[in-house]
Structure formats: structure tokens, C-alpha cells
Backbone as CSV, one residue per row, in Angstrom:
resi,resn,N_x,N_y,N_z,CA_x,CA_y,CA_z,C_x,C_y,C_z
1,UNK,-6.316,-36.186,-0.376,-5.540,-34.969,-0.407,-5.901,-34.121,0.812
2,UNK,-5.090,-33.450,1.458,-5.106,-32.761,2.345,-5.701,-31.507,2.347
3,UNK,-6.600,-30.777,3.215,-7.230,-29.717,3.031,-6.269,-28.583,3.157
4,UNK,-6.434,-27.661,2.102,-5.846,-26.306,2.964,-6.529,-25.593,3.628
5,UNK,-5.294,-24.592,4.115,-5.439,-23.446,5.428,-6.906,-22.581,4.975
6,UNK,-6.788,-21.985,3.351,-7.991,-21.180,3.142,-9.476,-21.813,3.280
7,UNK,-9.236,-23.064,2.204,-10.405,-23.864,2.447,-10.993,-24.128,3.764
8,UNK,-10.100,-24.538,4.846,-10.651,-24.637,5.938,-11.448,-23.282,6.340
9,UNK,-10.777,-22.621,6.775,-10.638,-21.589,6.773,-12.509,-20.939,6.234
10,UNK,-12.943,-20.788,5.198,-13.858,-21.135,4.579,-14.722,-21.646,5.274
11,UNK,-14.742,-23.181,4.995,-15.612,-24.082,5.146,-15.832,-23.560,7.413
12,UNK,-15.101,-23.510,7.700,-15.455,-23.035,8.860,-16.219,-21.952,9.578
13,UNK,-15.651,-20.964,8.834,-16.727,-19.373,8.418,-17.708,-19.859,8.398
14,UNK,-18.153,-20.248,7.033,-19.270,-20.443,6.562,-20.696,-21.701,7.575
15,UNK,-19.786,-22.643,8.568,-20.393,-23.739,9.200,-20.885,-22.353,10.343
16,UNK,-20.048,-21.183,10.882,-20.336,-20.637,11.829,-21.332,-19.522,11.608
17,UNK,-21.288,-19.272,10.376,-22.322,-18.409,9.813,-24.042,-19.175,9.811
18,UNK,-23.988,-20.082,9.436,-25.032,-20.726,9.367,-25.543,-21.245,10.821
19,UNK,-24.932,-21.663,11.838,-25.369,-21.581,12.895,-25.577,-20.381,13.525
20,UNK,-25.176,-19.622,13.219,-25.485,-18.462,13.833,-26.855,-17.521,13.486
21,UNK,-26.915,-17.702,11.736,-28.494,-17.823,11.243,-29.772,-18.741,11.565
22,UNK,-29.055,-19.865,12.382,-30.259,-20.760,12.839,-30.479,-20.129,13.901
23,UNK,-29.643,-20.048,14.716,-30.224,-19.261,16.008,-30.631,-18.607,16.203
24,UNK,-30.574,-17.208,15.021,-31.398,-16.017,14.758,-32.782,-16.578,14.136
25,UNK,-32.806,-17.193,13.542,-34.171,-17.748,13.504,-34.656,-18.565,14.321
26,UNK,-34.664,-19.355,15.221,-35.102,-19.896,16.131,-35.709,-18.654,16.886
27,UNK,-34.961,-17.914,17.467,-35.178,-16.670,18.513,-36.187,-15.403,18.134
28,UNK,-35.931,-15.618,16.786,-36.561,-14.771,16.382,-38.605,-14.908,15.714
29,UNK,-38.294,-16.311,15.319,-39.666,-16.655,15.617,-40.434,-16.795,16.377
30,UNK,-40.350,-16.925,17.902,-40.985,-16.870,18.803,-41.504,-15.332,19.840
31,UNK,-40.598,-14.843,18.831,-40.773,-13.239,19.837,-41.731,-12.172,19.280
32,UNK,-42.309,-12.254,17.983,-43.015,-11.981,17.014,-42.205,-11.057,16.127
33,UNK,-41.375,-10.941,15.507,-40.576,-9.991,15.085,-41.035,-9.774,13.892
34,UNK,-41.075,-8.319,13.271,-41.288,-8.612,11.485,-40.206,-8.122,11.043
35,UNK,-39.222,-8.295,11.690,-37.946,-8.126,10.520,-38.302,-9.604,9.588
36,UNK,-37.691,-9.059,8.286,-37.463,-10.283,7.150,-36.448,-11.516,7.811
37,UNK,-36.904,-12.716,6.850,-35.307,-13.464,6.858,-34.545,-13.320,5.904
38,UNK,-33.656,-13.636,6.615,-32.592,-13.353,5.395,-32.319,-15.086,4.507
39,UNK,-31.945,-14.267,3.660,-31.586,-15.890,2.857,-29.926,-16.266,2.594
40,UNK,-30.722,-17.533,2.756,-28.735,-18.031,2.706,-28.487,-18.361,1.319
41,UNK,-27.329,-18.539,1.007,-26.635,-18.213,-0.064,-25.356,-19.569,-0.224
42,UNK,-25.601,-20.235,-1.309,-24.656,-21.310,-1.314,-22.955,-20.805,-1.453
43,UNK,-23.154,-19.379,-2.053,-21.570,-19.122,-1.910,-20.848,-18.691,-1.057
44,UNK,-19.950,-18.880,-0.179,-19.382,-18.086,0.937,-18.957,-16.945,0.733
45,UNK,-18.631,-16.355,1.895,-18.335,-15.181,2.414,-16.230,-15.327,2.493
46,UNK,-15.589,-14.326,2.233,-13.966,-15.107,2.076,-13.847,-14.588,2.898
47,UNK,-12.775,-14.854,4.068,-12.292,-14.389,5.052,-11.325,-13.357,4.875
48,UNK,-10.659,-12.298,5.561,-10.246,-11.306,4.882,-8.809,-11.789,4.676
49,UNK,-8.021,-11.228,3.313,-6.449,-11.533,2.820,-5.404,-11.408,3.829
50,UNK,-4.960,-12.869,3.981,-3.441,-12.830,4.627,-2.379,-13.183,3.942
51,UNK,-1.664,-12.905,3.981,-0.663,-13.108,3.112,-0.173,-14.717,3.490
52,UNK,1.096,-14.712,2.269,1.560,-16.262,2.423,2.369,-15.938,3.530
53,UNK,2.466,-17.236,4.288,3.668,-17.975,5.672,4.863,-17.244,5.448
54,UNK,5.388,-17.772,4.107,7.153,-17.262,3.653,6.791,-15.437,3.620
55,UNK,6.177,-15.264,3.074,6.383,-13.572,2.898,6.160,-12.639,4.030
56,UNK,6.747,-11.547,3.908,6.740,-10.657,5.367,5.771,-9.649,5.292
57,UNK,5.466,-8.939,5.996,4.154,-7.873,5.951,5.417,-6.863,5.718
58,UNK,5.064,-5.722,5.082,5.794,-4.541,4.952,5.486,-3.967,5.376
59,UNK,4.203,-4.223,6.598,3.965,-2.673,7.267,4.014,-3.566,8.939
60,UNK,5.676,-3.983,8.931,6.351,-4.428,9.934,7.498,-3.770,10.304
61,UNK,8.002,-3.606,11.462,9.095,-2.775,11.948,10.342,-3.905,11.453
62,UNK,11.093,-3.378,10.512,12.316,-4.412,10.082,13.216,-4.992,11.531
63,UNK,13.296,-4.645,11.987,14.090,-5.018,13.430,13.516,-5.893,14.334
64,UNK,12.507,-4.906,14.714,11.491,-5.724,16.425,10.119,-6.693,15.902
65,UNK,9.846,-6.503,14.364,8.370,-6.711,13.902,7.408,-6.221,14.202
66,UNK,7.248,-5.224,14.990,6.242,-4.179,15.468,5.172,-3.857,14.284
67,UNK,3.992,-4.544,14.173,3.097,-4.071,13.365,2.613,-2.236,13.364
68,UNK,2.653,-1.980,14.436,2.039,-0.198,14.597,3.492,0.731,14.263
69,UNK,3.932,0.534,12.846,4.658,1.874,12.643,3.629,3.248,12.199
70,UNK,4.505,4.040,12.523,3.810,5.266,11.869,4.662,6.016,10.884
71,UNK,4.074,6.847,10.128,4.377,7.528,8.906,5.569,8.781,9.790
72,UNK,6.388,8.854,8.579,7.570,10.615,9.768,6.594,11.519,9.417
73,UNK,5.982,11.664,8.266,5.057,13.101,8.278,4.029,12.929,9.054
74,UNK,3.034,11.787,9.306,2.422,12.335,10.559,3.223,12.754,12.008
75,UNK,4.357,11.599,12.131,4.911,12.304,13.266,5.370,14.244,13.282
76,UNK,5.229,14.476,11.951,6.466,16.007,11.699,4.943,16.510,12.206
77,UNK,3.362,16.064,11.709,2.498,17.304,11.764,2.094,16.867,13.287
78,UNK,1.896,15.753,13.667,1.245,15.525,15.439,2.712,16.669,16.212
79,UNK,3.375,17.111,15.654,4.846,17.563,16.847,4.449,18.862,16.710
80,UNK,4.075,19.046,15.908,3.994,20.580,14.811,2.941,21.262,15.225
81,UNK,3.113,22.543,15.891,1.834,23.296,15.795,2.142,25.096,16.123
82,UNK,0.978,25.476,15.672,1.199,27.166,15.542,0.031,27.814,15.903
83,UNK,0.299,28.979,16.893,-0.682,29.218,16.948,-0.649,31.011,17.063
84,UNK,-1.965,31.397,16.732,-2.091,33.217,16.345,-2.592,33.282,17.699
85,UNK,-2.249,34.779,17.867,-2.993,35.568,19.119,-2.972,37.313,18.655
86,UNK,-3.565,37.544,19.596,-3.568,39.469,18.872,-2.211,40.147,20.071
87,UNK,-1.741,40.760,19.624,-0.994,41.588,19.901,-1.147,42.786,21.030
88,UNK,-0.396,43.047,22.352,-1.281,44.491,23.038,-1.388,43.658,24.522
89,UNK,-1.276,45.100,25.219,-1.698,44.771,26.218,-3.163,45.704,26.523
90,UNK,-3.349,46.744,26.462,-4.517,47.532,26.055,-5.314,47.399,25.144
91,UNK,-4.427,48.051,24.185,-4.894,47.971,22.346,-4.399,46.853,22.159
92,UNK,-5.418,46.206,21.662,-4.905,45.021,20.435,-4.568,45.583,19.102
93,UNK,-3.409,45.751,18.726,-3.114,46.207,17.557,-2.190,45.393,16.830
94,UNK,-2.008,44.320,16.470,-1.448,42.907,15.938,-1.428,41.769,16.254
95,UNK,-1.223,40.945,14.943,-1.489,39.489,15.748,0.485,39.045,15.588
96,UNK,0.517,38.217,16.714,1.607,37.365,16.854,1.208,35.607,16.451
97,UNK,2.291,35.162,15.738,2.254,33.648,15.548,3.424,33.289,15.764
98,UNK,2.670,32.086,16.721,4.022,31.064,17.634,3.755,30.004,16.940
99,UNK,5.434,29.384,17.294,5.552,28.221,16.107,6.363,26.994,17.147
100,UNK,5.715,26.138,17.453,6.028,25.011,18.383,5.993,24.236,17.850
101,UNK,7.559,23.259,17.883,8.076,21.967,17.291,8.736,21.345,18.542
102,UNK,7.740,19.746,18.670,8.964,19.162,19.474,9.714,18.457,18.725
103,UNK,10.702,17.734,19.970,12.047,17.308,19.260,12.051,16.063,18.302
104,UNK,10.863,15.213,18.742,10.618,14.413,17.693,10.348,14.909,16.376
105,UNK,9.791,16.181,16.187,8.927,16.341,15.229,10.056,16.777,14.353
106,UNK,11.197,17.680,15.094,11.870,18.132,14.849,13.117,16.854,13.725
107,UNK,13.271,15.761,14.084,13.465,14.610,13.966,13.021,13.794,12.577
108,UNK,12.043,14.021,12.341,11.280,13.585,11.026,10.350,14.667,10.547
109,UNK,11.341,16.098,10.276,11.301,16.617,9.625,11.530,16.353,8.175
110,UNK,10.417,16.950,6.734,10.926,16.871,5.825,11.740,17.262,4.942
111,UNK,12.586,16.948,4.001,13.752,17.387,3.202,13.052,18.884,3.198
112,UNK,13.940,19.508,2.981,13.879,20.974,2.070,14.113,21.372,1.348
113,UNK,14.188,22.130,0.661,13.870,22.979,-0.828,15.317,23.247,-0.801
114,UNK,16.241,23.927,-1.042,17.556,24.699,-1.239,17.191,26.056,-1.787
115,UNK,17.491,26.876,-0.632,17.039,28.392,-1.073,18.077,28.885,-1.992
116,UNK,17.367,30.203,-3.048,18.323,30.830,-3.701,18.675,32.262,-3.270
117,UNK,17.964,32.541,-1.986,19.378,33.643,-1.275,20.422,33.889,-1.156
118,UNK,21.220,32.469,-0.724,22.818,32.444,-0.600,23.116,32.860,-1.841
119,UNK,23.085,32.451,-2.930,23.388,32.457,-4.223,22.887,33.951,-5.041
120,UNK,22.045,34.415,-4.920,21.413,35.760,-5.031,22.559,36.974,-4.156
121,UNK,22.671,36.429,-2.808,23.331,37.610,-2.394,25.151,37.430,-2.986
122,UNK,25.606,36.342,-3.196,26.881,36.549,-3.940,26.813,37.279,-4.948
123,UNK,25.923,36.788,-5.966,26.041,38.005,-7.187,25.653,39.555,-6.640
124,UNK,25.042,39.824,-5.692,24.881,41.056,-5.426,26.342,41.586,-4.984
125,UNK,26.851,40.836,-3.956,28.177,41.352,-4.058,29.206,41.366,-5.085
126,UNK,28.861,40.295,-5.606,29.697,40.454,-6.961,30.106,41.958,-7.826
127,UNK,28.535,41.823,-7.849,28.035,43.555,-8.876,28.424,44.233,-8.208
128,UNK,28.389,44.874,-6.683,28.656,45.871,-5.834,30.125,46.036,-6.323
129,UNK,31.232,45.065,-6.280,32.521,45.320,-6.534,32.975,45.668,-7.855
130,UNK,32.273,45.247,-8.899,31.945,45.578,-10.032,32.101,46.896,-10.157
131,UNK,30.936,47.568,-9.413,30.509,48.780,-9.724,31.314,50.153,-9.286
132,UNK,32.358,48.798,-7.816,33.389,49.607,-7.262,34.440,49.808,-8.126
133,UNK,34.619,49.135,-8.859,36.039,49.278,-10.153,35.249,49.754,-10.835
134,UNK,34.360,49.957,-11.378,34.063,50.660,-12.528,33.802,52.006,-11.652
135,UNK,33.951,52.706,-10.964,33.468,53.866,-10.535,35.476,54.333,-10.543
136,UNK,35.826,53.895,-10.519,37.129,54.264,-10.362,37.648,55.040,-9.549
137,UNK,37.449,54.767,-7.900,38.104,55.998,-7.014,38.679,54.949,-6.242
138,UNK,39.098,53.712,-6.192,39.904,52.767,-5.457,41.516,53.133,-5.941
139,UNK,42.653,52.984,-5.476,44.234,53.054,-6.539,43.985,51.386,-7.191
140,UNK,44.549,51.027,-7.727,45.314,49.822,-8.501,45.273,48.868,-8.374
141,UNK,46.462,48.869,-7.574,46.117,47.145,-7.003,45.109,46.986,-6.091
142,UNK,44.334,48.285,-5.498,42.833,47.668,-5.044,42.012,47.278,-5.625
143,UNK,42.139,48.034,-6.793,40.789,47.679,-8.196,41.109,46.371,-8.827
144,UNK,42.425,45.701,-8.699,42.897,44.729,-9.691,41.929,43.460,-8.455
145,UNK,42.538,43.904,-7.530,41.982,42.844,-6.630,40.602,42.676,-6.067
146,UNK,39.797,43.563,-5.906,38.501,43.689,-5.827,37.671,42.971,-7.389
147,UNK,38.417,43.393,-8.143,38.007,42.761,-9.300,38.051,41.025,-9.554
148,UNK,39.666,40.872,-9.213,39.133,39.239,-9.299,38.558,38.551,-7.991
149,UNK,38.278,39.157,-6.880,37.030,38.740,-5.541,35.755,38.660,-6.438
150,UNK,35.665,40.046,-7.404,33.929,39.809,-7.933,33.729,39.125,-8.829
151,UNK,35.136,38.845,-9.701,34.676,37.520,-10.555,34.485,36.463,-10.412
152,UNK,35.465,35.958,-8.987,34.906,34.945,-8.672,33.952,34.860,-7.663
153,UNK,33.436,35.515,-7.152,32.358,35.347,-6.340,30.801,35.508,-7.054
154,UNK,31.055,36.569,-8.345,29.815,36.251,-9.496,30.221,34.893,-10.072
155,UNK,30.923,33.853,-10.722,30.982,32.970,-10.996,30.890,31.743,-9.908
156,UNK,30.548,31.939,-8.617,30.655,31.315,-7.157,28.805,31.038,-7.479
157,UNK,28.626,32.373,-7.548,27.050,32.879,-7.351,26.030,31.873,-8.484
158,UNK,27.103,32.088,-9.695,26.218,31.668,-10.780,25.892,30.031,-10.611
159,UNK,27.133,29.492,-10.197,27.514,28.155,-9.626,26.392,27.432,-9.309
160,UNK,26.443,28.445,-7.797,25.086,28.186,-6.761,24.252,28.265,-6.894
161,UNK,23.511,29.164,-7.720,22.359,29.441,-7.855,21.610,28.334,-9.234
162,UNK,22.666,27.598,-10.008,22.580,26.793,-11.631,21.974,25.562,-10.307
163,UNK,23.203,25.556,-9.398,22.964,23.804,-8.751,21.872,23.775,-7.979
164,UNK,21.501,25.068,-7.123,19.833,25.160,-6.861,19.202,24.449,-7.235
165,UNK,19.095,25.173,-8.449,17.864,25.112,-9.268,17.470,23.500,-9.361
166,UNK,18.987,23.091,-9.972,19.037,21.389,-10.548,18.931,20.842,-9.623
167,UNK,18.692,21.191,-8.014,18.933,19.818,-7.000,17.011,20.368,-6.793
168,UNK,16.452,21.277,-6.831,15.344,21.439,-6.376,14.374,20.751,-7.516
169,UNK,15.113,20.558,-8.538,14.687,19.994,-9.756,14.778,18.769,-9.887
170,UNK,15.614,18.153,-9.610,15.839,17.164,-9.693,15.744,15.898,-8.880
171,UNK,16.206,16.404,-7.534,16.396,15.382,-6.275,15.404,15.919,-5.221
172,UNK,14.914,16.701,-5.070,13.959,17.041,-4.188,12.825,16.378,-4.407
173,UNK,12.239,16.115,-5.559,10.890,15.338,-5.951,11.160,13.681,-4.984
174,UNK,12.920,13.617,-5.569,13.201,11.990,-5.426,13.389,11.678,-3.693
175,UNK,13.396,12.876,-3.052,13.897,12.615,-1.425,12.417,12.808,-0.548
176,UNK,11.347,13.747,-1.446,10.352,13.699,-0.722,9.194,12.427,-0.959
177,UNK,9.841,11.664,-2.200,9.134,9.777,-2.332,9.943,9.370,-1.458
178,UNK,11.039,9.249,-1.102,11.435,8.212,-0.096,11.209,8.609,0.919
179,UNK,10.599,10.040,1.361,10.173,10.464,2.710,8.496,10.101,3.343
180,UNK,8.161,10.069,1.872,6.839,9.459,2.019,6.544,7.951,2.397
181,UNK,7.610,6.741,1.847,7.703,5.689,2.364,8.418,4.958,4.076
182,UNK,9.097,6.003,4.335,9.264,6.167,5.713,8.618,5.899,7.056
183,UNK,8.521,4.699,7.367,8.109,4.485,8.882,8.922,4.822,10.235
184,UNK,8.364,4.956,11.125,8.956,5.013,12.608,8.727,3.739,13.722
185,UNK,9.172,3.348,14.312,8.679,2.020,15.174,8.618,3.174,16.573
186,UNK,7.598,2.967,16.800,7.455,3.231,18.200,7.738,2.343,19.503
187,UNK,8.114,1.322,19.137,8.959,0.569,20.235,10.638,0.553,20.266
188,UNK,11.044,0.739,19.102,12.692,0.048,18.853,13.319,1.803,18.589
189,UNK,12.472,2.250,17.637,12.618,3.652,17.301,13.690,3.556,15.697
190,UNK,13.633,2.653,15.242,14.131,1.615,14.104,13.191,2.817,12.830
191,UNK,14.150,3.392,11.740,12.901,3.953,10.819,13.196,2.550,9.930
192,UNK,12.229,2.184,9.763,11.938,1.485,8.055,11.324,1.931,6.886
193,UNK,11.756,1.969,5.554,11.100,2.349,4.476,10.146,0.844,3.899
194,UNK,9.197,1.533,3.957,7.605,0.452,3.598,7.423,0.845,1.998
């Protein structure tokens, strides 16, 4: 029967290990050394895990095979940087913070949140018009019509602000896992998810 790749593999390690302990002992007895010997050991040492022939490494560039991808969030934080200083040309009387992104970084940036401002300030206008028909100094058909702008722009508001909530709830968890599996090839520029 034919040997395999590991066994060899093995049995070869292990032939090179042992010569390599003879030689340390040879050399080492003659020089007076008191380091210990070491003892050998009938079980080998395994060579470190490669995967099988047929299967692919996943931390390969899908396109070029480029083993050295990198992560987009390290690329977002290596691009990313900020920095404080004090304020004044005399008096220092505040600090300023600068905020420098390059364009890569800019690039594999991560998802974001969905703010509830937009949605906050509709209902504010909403109410404002509200408050304009209920104050009653508009004529008629201004009040009729200001009125249905604020209903639907409070029902616009409520909209926006319900689907917020549910996408920050819901899909934001799910876009910042697939942002986390995200590679970059630094040769092809190919992203792959690992």
C-alpha cells in the first residue's frame, strides 16, 4: 500500500528531528556544556494543518487567490484618524478636533444606524400646523389645507420613525455580520466574504 502525504510527511519531520538532536549532542558534548539532554520521545511531533487538495482556503481572494486579504474594518480604522489640538492663537481657550478619512477608508466604511431626526422633525412640523389650525387666525381653505399637509406629514413622520426603529432593529445587527466577514484583496481589489 502506498504511503500517504501526512504520513510521509511525519515520518520525515520526525527522521529530521532526530538528526538534528544527534548533532546537538555530538557538539554539545565536547564543549563542556551543562545544559540537560533532552529526551526523545517515540511519538511525533504533527506538522501543522493543511487542508485537503480539493478544498479551497477561505482566507483566499475569490478571483486572483491572493492569500493576504484584509478585513474592511481594519481598512475603515488604518484610513481613519482624529486628532485634538487647543484652540487660540495667544490664549488657548479650546480644543478643536479634526477628523481625517481617506478615500479608501472612506470605501469600507461601516453600515449605519438610520437616524431618527428626519422622522422627529416631520412630526414637529406636523404639530406646528396643528397648532396653526387650532389657533385659528388662518381663513378656510388655508386651515382646511394646512391641515391635511399635517396629517399627512404626522402620519409620514410616524411611518419613518416605526421603520427606523425596525431596520435598526432588525437589519442592522444582520449587515454589520456580513460586514464583519468582508475581505479586501489588495492586489485585484476583489471584496470577498470569508
Amino acid at each position: 500500500m502506498a504511503e500517504r502525504d501526512s504520513e510521509r510527511l511525519i515520518r520525515t519531520f520526525t527522521e529530521d528531528e532526530l538528526a538534528r538532536q544527534d548533532v546537538e549532542d555530538i557538539q554539545g558534548a565536547g564543549n563542556g556544556s551543562s545544559k540537560p539532554r533532552r529526551q526523545r520521545t517515540a511519538k511525533p511531533s504533527l506538522p501543522m494543518y493543511r487542508p485537503a487538495r480539493a478544498s479551497s482556503n477561505p482566507f483566499r481572494c475569490s478571483t486572483c487567490g491572493n492569500p493576504q486579504l484584509r478585513a474592511l474594518a481594519t481598512m475603515y480604522a488604518q484610513g481613519t484618524s482624529t486628532a485634538v489640538s487647543m484652540k487660540g492663537f495667544i490664549f488657548k481657550h479650546g480644543y478643536q478636533k479634526t477628523w481625517r478619512q481617506t478615500e479608501m477608508a472612506k470605501m469600507c466604511a461601516p453600515p449605519r444606524k438610520k437616524h431618527f431626526w428626519p422622522a422627529l422633525l416631520l412630526l414637529v412640523a406636523a404639530s406646528l400646523g396643528t397648532f396653526a389650525v387650532l389657533s385659528d387666525f388662518m381663513s378656510t381653505t388655508v386651515n382646511n389645507r394646512v391641515m391635511v399637509g399635517s396629517f399627512l406629514l404626522g402620519w409620514l413622520g410616524i411611518y419613518m420613525l416605526a421603520y427606523h426603529f425596525y431596520w435598526n432593529l432588525r437589519h442592522y445587527p444582520q449587515r454589520m455580520e456580513a460586514y464583519a466577514r468582508m475581505h479586501l484583496c489588495p492586489r485585484c481589489g476583489t471584496v470577498t466574504k470569508v
